[in-house]
C-alpha positions as CSV (number, residue, x, y, z in Angstrom):
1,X,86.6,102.8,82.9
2,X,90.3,103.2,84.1
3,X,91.4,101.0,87.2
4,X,94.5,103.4,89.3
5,X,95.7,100.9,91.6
6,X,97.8,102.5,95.0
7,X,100.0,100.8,97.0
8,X,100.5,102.0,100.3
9,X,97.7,104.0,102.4
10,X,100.0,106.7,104.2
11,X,100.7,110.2,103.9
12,X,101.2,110.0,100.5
13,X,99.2,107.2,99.3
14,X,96.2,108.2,101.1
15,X,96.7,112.0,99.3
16,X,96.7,110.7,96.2
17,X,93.9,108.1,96.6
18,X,91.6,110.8,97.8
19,X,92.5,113.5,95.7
20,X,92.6,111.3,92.6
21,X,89.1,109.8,93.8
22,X,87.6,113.5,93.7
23,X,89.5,114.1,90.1
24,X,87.9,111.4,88.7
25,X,84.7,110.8,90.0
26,X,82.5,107.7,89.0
27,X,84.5,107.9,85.4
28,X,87.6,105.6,86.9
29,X,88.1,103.2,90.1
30,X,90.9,103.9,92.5
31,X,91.8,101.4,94.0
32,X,94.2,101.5,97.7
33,X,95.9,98.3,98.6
34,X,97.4,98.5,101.5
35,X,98.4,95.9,104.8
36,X,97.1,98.1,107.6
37,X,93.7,98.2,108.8
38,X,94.2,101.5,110.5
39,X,95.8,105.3,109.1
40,X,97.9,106.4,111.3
41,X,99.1,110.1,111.4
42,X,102.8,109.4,112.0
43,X,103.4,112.9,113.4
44,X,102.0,112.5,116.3
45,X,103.2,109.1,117.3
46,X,105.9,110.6,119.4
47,X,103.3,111.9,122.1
48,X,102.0,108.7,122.2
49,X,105.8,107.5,123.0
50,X,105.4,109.3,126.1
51,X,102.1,108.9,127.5
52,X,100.3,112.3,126.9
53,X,98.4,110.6,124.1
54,X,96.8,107.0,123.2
55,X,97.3,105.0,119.6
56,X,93.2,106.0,119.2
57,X,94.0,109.5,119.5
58,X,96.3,109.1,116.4
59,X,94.8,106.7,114.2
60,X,91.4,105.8,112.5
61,X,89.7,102.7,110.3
62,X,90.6,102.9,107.2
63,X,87.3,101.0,105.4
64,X,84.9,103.2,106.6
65,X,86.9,105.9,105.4
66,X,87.6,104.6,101.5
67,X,83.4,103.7,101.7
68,X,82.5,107.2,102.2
69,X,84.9,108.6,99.5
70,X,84.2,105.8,96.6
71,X,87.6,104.2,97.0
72,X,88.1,100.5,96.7
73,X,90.2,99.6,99.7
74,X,91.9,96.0,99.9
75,X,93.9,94.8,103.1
76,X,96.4,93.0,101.5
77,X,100.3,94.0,101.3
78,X,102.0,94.2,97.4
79,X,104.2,91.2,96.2
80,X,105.1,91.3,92.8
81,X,104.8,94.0,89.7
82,X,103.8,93.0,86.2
83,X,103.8,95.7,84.0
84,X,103.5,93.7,80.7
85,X,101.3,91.4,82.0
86,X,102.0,87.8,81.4
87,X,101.3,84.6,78.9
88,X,97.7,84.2,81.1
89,X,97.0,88.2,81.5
90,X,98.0,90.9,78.9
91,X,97.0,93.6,81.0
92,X,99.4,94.9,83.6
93,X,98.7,93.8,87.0
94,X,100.0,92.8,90.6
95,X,100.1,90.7,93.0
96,X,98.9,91.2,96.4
97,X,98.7,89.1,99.7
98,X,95.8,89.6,101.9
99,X,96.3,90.2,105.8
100,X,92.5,91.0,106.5
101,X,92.0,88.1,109.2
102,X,89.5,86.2,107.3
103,X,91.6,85.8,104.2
104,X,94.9,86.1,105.1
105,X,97.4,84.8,103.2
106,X,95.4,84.2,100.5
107,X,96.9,85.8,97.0
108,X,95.0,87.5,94.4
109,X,96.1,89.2,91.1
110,X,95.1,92.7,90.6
111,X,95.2,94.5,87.4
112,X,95.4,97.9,86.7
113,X,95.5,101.1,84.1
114,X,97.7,103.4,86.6
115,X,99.9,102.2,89.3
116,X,101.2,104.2,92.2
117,X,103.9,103.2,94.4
118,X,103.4,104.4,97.4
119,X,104.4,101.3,100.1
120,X,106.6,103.4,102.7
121,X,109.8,102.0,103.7
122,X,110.4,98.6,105.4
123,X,112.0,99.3,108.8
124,X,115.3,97.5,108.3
125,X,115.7,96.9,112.3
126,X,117.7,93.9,110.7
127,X,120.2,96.3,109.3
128,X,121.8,96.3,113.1
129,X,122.0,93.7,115.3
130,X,119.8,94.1,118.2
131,X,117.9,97.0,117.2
132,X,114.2,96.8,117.4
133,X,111.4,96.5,119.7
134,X,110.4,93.1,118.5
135,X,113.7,91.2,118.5
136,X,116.1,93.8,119.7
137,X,116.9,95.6,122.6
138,X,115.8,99.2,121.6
139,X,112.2,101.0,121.2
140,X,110.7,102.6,118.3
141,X,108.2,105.3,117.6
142,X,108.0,104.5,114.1
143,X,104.3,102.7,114.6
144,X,101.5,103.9,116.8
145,X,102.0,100.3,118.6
146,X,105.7,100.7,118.9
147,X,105.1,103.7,120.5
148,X,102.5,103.0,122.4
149,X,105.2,99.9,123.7
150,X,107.8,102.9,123.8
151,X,105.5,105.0,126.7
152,X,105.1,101.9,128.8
153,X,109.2,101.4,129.3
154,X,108.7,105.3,129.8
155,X,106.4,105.2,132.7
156,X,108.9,102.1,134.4
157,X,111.9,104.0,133.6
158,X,110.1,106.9,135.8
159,X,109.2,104.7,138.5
160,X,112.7,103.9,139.0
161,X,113.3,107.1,139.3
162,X,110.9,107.9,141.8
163,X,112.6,105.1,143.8
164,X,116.0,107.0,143.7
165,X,117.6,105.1,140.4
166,X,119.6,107.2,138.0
167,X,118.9,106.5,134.3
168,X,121.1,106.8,131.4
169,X,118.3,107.7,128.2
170,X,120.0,107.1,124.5
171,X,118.0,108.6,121.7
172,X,118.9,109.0,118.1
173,X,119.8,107.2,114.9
174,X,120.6,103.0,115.0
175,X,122.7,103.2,111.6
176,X,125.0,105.0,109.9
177,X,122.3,105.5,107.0
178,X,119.4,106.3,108.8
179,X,117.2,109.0,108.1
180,X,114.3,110.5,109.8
181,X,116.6,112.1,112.4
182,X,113.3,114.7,113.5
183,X,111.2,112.3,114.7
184,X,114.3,111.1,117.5
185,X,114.7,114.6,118.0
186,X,111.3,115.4,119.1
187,X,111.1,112.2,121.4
188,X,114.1,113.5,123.3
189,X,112.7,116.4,123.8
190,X,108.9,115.6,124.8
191,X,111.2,112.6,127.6
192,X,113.2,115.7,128.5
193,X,109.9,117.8,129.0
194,X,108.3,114.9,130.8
195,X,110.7,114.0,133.5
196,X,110.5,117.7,134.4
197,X,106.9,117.8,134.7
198,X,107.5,114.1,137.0
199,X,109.7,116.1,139.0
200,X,112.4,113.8,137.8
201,X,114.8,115.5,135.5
202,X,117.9,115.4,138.0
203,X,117.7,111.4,138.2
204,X,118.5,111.4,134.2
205,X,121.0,111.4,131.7
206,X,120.1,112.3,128.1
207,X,122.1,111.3,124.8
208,X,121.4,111.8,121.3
209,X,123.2,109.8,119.2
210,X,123.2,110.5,115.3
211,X,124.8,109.9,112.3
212,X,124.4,113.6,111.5
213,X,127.8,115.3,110.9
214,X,126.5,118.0,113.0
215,X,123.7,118.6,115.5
216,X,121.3,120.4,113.0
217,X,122.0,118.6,109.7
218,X,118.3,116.4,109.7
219,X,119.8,114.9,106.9
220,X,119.3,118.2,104.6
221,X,122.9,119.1,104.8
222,X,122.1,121.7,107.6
223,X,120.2,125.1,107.3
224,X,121.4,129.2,107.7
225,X,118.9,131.0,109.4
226,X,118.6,135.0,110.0
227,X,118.2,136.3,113.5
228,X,118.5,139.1,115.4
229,X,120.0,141.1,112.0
230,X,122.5,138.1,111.9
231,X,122.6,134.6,109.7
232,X,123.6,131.8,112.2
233,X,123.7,127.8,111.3
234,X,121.4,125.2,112.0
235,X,124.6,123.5,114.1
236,X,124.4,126.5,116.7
237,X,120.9,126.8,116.6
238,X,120.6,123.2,117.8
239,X,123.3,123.6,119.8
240,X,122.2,126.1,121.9
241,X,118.9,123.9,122.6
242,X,120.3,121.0,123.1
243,X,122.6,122.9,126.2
244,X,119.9,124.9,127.4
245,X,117.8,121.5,128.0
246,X,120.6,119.8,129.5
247,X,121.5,116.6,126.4
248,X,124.5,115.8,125.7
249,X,125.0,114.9,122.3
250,X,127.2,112.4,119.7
251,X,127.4,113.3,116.2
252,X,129.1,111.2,113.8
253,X,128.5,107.7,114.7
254,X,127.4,104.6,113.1
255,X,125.2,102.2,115.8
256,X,126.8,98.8,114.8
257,X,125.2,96.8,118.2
258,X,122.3,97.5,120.4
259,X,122.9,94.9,123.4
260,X,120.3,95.2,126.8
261,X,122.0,98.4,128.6
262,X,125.0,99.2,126.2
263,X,124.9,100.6,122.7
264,X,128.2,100.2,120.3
265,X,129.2,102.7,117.9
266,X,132.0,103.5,115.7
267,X,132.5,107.1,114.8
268,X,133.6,108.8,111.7
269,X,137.3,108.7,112.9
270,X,137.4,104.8,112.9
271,X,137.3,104.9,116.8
272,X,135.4,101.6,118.3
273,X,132.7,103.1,121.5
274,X,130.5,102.2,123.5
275,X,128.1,104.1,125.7
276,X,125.6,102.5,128.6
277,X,121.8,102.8,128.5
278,X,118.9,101.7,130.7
279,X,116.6,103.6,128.0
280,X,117.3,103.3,124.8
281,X,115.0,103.9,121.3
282,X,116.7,104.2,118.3
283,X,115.4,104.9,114.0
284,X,115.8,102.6,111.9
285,X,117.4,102.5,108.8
286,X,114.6,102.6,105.9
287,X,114.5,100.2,103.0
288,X,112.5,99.2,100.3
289,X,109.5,96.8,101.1
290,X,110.5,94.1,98.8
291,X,108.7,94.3,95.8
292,X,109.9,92.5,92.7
293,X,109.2,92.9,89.7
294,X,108.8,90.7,86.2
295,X,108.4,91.5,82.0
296,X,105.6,89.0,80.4
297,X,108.1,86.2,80.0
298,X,108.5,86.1,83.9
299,X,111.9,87.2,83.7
300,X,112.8,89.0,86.6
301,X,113.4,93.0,85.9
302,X,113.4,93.8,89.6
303,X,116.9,95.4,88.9
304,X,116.0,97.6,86.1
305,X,112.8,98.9,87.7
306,X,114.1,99.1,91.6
307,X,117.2,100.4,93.3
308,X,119.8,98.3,95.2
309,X,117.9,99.8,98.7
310,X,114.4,98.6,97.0
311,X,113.0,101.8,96.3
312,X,111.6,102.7,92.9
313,X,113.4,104.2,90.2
314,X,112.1,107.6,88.7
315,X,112.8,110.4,87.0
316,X,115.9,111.4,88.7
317,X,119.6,111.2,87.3
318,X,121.0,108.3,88.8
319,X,124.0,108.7,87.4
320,X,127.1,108.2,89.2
321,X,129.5,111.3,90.2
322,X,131.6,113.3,93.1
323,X,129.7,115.2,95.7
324,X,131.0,118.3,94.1
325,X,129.2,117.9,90.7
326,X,125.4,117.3,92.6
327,X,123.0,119.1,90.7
328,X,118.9,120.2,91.6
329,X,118.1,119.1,88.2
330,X,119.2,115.5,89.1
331,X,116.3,115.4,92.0
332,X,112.7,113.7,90.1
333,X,109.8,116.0,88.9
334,X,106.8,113.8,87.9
335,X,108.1,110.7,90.2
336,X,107.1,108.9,86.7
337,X,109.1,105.4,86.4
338,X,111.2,106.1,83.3
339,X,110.5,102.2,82.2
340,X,106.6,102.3,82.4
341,X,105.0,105.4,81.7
342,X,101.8,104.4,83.6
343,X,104.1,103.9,87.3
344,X,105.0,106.2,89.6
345,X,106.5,106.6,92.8
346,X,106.2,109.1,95.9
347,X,107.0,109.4,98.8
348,X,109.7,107.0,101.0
349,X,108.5,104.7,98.0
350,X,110.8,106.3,95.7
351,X,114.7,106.2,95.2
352,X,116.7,109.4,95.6
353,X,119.5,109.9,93.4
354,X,121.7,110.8,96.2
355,X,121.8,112.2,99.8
356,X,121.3,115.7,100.4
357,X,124.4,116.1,102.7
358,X,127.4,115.0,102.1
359,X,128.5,111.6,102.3
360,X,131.2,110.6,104.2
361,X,133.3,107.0,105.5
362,X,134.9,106.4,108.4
363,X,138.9,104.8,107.8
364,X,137.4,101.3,108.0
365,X,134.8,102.0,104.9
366,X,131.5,102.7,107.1
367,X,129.4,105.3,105.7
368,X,128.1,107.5,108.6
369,X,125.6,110.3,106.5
370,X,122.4,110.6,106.6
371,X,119.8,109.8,103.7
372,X,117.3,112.6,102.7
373,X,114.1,113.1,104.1
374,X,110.7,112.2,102.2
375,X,108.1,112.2,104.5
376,X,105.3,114.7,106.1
377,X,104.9,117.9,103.7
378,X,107.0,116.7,100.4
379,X,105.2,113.2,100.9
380,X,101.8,114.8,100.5
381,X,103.0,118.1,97.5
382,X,104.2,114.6,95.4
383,X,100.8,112.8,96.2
384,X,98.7,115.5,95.0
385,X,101.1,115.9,91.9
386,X,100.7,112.8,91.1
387,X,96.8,112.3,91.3
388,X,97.0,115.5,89.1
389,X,98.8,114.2,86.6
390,X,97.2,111.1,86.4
391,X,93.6,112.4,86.5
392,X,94.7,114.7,83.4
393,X,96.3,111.7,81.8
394,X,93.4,110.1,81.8
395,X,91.4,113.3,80.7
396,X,93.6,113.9,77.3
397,X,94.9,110.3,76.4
398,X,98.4,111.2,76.6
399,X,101.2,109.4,78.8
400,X,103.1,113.0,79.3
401,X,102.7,114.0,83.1
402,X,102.4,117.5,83.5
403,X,102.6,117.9,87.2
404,X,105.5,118.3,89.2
405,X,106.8,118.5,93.1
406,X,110.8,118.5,92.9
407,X,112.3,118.4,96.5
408,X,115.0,120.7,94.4
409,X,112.2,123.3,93.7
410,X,109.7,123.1,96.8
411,X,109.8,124.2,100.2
412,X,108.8,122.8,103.9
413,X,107.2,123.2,106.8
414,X,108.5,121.6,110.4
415,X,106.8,121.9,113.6
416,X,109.0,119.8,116.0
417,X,107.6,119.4,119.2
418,X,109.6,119.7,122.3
419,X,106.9,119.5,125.0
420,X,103.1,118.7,124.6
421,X,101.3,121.0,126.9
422,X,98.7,124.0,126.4
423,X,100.6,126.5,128.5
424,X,104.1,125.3,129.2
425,X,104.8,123.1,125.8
426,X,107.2,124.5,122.9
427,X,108.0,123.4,119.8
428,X,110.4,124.3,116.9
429,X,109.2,125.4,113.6
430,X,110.8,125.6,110.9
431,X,110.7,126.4,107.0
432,X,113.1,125.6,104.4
433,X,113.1,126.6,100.7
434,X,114.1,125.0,99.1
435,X,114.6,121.5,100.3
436,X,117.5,120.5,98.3
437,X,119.9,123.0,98.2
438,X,120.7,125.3,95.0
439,X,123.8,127.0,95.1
440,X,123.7,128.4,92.0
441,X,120.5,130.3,92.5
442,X,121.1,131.2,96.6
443,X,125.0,131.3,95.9
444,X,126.0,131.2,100.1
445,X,123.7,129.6,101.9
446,X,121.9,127.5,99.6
447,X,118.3,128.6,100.1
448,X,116.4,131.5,100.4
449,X,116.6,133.3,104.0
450,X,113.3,135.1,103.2
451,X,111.5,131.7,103.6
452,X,114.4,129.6,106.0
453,X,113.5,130.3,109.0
454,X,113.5,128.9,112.7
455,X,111.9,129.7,116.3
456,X,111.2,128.0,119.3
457,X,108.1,128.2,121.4
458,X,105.2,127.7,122.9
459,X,103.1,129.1,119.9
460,X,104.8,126.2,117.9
461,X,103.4,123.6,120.3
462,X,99.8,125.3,119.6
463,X,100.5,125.2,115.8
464,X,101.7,121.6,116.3
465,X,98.8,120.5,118.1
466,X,96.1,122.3,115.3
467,X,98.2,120.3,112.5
468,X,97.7,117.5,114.1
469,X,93.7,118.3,114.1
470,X,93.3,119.4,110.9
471,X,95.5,116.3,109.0
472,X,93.5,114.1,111.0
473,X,90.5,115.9,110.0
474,X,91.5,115.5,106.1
475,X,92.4,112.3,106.5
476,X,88.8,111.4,107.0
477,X,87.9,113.4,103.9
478,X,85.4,115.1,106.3
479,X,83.3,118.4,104.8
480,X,85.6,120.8,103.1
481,X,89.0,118.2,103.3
482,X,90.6,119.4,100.0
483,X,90.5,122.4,101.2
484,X,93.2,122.2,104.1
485,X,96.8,122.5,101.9
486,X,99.1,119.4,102.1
């Protein structure tokens, strides 16, 4: 019997625990190792950030869960990789950390046949001083708690409103290398929806603030659309909805200090700013969560098997070179570590090879771009790829994975939401194809305009709201889950 040990129980951890468990059957053991007691479908957290929804309505126990579907579940966070073992243990294992409350802190080594890296990223509020819900001065709707946290300062900032205050709101990016830029643009838009429906829209000002070269890049490098018999960018597109809801916007800007009721920025151009705020929540930059790594001499190989930002190495093309000579083929297929054959990486988890748009510096050496995506849809397509692989692995004997989810070669679905209600809510949708742009195949734009596409409205808030049933739904690998596409 096989041991496939997974680190990390989100979107793309939990996929490929559960698919792989349903591969496999009784043959192998999967095993999930992750800190949090609870799944939490991430999606969704920003309606919790504004009060329409409670941290129950978007998580669930995770043991129960792994019970029902024959999946060893541990509580314990990942410290260290061994992939040769060491002079006690020749099989490859790793260390892990329990933070179960009756054993936390207590260590335990773990080995394993298979490993899959699937931690998520560290939240590197650290990365800018003051930023950060815990010892900052800015929200976050990154965890169901922060959130939850997030929708309290929103019901005092609309008190004060009530009373006759006027309130400056700053939503957006906290770094120059933040990604993750949809999740801040569908919080300003569900506050912006909110203080209507409070009746207090005319007591606020909204900012976004982002490190986006343009309103419309998401870190993607932008997106043409065709409408009305016309192909129009992603910048106007935004544009246009960012005027018609009344937000003023600031593109190009590097948060380098969150302080109480000011935010300080520097822009592309070098310029030093600063802008006021009585409501401020702000992403994060994303790292990697620390593991290290060591060969069977306890020589530290963290270096060889990890990137600079902490995330793994895989079968990309690091290789250095201009923004000009960016290639699809340099973006992973099998997220196989090109070190170990029996590692692999998805999701955050994984180190790109690059961004997807272009970087850029300000004159004093800041980079202001944003970092590509990973998350929702391509998080679960490399999940599923993976358990694939690895169940047939296991099936022929060989260490070839055959499986692949390229972000250069898949496409995505986005339902944004701008508004959670049944009759009056909108959200945008959007899909792309593919994700990392191939101008040698879609000369012009990029990507295909058959299957780029964009709309806003209130049937998007009604496909928002059934995605958010059904992944839940899966999640608990209730009757029929494989059946509902990733």
């Amino acid at each position: 019997m096989a041991r496939i040990v997974i680190m990390g129980g989100g979107v793309s951890g939990h996929t490929a625990a559960t698919l792989l468990k349903r591969y496999v059957g009784k043959k192998h053991e999967v095993v999930v190792v992750t800190p949090n007691s609870k799944w939490n479908w991430i999606p969704s957290n920003v309606w919790v950030g504004v009060g329409v929804m409670k941290p129950e309505d978007v998580t669930f126990e995770l043991a129960p869960v792994y019970k029902k579907a024959g999946i060893v579940y541990k509580q314990a966070k990942a410290v260290s990789v061994h992939p040769e073992g060491d002079a006690q243990e020749t099989q490859p294992f790793i260390t892990i950390e329990s933070t179960a409350p009756e054993s936390a802190g207590q260590s335990e080594r773990l080995t394993y046949d298979f490993l899959v890296n699937a931690t998520g990223p560290k939240l590197n509020f650290g990365a800018t001083p003051g930023l950060g819900p815990d010892q900052g001065n800015s929200l976050s709707i990154c965890t169901f708690s922060h959130a939850a946290e997030a929708a309290e300062h929103f019901k005092q900032a609309i008190e004060r409103m009530k009373k006759g205050e006027q309130l400056n709101f700053v939503i957006g990016t906290g770094h120059g290398m933040c990604t993750c830029q949809g999740a801040a643009f569908e919080y300003i838009f569900n506050i912006e929806f909110e203080l209507r429906r409070y009746g207090v829209r005319d007591k606020a000002n909204l900012v976004w603030i982002s490190n986006e070269y343009e309103l419309g890049d998401f870190g993607v490098g932008g997106m043409s659309i065709r409408r009305g018999g016309y192909v129009t960018s992603g910048k106007i597109f935004a544009e246009s909805f960012y005027t018609e809801k009344g937000i003023q916007w600031i593109t190009r800007a590097h948060v380098n200090k969150v302080e109480k009721d000011r935010i300080y920025y520097e822009t592309l151009s070098g310029e030093q700013k600063f802008i006021k705020s009585d409501f401020t929540m702000l992403i994060p930059p994303f790292a990697g969560v620390g593991l290290k790594a060591f060969d069977k001499t306890g020589a530290d190989i963290t270096g060889t098997m990890f990137a600079p930002n902490g995330m793994m190495r895989v079968d990309a093309d690091y290789t250095a070179r201009p923004y000009e000579e960016w290639s699809p083929e340099d973006w992973p297929k099998t997220y196989q570590s090109p070190h170990f054959k029996n590692i692999f990486a998805i999701g955050i988890a994984f180190a790109p090879p690059h961004p997807i748009s272009k970087p850029m510096s300000s004159p004093n050496g800041t980079p202001i771009n944003p970092t590509p995506p990973r998350t929702g849809m391509p998080s679960a397509i490399m999940g599923k790829a993976v358990a694939r692989s690895i169940a047939e692995m296991l099936r022929k004997g060989n260490d070839v994975p055959k499986h692949t989810a390229s972000m250069a070669e898949l496409g995505a679905a986005c339902v944004a939401s701008a508004g959670k209600n049944f009759f009056s809510g909108s959200a945008v949708a959007m899909t792309m194809y593919p994700i990392v742009p191939d101008y040698r195949k879609y000369k012009k734009f990029g990507r295909s305009l058959t299957h780029t596409t964009g709309e806003v409205g209130l049937a998007g808030h009604w496909i928002k709201h059934l995605l958010h049933t059904m992944f839940i739904y899966k999640a608990k690998v209730k009757p029929f889950w494989w059946t509902i596409p990733e």
